[in-house]
C-alpha positions as CSV (number, residue, x, y, z in Angstrom):
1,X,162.8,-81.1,167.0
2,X,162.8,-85.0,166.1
3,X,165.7,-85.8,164.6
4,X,165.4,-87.2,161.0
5,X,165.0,-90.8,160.8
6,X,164.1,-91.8,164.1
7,X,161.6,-94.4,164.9
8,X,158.0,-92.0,166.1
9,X,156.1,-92.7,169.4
10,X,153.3,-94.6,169.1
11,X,149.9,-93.2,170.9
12,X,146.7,-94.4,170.4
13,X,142.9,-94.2,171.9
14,X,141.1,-97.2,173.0
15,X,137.3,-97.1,172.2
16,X,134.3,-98.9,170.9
17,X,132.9,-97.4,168.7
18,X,136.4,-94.9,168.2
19,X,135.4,-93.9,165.0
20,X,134.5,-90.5,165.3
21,X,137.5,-89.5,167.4
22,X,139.3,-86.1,166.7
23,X,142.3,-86.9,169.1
24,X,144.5,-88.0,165.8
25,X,144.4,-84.9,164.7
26,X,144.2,-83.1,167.6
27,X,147.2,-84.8,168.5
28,X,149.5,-84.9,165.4
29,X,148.8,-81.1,165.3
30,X,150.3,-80.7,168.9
31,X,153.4,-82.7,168.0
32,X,153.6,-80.7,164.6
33,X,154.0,-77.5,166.6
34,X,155.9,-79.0,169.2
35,X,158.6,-81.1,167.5
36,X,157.5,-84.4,168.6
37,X,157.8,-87.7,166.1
38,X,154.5,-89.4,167.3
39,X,151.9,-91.2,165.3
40,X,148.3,-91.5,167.1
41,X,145.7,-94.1,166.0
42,X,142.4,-95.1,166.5
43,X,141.9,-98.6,168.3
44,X,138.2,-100.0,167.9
45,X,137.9,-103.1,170.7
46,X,135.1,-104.1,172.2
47,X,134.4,-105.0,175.5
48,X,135.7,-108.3,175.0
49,X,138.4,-107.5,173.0
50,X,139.8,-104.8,175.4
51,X,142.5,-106.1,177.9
52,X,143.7,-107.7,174.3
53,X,144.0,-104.5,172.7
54,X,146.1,-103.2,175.1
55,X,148.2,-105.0,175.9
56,X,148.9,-106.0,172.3
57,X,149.4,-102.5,171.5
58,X,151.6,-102.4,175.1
59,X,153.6,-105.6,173.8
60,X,154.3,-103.9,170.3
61,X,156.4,-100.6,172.1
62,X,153.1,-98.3,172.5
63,X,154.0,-95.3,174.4
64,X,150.7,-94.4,175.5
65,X,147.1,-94.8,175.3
66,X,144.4,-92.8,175.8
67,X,140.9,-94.8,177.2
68,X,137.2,-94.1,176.3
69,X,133.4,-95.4,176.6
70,X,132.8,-97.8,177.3
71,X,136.7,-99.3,178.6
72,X,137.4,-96.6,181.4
73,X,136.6,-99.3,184.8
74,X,138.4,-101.7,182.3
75,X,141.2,-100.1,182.2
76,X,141.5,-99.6,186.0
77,X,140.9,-103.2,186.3
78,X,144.0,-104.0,184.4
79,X,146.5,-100.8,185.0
80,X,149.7,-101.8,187.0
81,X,149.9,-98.4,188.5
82,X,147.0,-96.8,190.8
């Protein structure tokens, strides 16, 4: 269990358009019923915006992201781990 007053992980997907993404609640329902202090957003970039996005959210103590259409080659492009 998360202990009270501790800073949640951040998690987030990457998308454009994102808005009709579940995994926020699919996700803060998982870390309800497992004990986890997460938040989980929704991050609308386009293409061009991408890399940005990331990185931003990367720079700002993101823990993880999860990638969809159309930034899934992008996001090879740019990961630092293969």
């Amino acid at each position: 269990m998360a202990a009270k007053g501790t800073k949640p992980d951040r998690y987030a997907v990457v998308g454009h358009p994102v808005d009709h993404s579940r995994s926020p609640l699919i996700h803060q329902l998982f870390a309800r019923q497992t004990g986890e202090n997460i938040t989980y957003e929704l991050i609308d970039a386009s293409p061009e915006e991408f890399e940005v996005a990331v990185r931003g959210f990367a720079a700002a103590g993101g823990k993880g992201l999860n990638i969809t259409s159309p930034h899934k080659q992008a996001a090879f492009e740019i990961s630092t781990e293969r």
